[in-house]
C-alpha beads as a LAMMPS data file, in Angstrom:
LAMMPS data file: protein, C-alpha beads

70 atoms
69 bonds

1 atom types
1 bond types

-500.0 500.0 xlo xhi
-500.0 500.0 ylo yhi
-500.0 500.0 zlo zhi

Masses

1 110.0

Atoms # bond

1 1 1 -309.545 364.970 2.236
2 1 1 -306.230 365.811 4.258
3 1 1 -303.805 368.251 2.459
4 1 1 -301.041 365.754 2.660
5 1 1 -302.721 363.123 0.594
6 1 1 -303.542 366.334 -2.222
7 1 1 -299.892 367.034 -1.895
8 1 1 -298.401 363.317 -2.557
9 1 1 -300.772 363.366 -5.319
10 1 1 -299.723 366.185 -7.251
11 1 1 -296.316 365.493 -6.381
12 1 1 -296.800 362.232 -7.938
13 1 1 -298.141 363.767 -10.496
14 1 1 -295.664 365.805 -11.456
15 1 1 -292.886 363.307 -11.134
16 1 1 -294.677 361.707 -13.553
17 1 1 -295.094 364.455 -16.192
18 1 1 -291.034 365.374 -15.551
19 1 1 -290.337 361.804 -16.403
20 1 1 -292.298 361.642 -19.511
21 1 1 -291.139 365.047 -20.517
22 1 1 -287.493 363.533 -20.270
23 1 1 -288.427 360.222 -22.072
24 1 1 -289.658 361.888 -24.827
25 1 1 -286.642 363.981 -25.364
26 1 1 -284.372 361.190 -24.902
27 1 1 -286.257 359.339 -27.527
28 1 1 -285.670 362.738 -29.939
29 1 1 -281.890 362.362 -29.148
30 1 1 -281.688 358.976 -29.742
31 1 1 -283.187 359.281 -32.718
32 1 1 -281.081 362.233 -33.821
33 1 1 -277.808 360.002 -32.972
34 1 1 -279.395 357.030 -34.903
35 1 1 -279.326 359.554 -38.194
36 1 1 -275.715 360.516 -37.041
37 1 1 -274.444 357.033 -36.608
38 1 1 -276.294 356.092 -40.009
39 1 1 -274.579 358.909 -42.317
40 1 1 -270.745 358.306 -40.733
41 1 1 -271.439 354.414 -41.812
42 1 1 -272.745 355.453 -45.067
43 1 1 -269.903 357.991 -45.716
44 1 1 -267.099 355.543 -44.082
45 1 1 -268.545 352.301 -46.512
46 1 1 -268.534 354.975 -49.729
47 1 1 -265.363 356.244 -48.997
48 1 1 -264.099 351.836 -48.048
49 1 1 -265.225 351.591 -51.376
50 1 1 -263.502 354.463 -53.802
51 1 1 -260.365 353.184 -51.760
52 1 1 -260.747 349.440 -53.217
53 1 1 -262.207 350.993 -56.632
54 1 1 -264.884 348.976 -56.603
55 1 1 -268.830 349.772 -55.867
56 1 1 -270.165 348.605 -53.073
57 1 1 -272.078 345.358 -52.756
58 1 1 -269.313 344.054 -55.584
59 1 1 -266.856 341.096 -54.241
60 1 1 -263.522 340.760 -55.418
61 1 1 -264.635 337.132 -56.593
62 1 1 -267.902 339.082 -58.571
63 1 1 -265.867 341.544 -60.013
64 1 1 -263.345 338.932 -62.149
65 1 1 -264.532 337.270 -65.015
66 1 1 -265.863 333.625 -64.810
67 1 1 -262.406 332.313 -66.821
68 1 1 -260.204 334.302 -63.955
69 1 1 -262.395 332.631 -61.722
70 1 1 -261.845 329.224 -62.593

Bonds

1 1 1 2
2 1 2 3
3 1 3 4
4 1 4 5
5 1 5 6
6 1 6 7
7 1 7 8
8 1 8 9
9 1 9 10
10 1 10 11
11 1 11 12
12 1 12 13
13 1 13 14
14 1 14 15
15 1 15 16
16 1 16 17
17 1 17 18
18 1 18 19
19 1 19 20
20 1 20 21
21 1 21 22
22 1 22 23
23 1 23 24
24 1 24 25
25 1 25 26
26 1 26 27
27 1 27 28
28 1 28 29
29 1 29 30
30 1 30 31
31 1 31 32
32 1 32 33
33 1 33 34
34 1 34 35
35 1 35 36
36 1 36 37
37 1 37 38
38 1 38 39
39 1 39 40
40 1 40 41
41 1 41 42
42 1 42 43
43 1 43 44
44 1 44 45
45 1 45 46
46 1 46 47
47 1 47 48
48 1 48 49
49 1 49 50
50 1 50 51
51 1 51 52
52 1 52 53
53 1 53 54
54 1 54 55
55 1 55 56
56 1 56 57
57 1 57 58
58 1 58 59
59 1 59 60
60 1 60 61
61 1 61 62
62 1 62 63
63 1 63 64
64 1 64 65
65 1 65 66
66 1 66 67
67 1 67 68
68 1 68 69
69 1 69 70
């Protein structure tokens, strides 16, 4: 077996491993900004919501009684 073939092999192979080592810690940071993204939306709709003084998942129209309503 020539040496250049065992080279482009492990060089291959190495790429390869780099690559997957990179995936994976793109996937951890993409998860990590997921949680980030999640709690500001969270903290942004709970603080939306002490603003209006109403809970959230209340509408305006829920949150009158049915005679206002009608």
């Amino acid at each position: 077996m020539s040496w250049t073939i065992v080279a482009a092999v492990f060089l291959a192979t190495a790429g390869l491993l780099v690559l997957g080592v990179l995936a994976c810690r793109l996937w951890l940071d993409v998860r990590a900004l997921a949680r980030e993204v999640d709690a500001a939306s969270r903290a942004l709709a709970s603080a939306a919501g002490e603003l209006s003084g109403q809970p959230l998942g209340v509408r305006d129209e829920a949150a009158q009684p049915v005679e206002e309503r009608v």
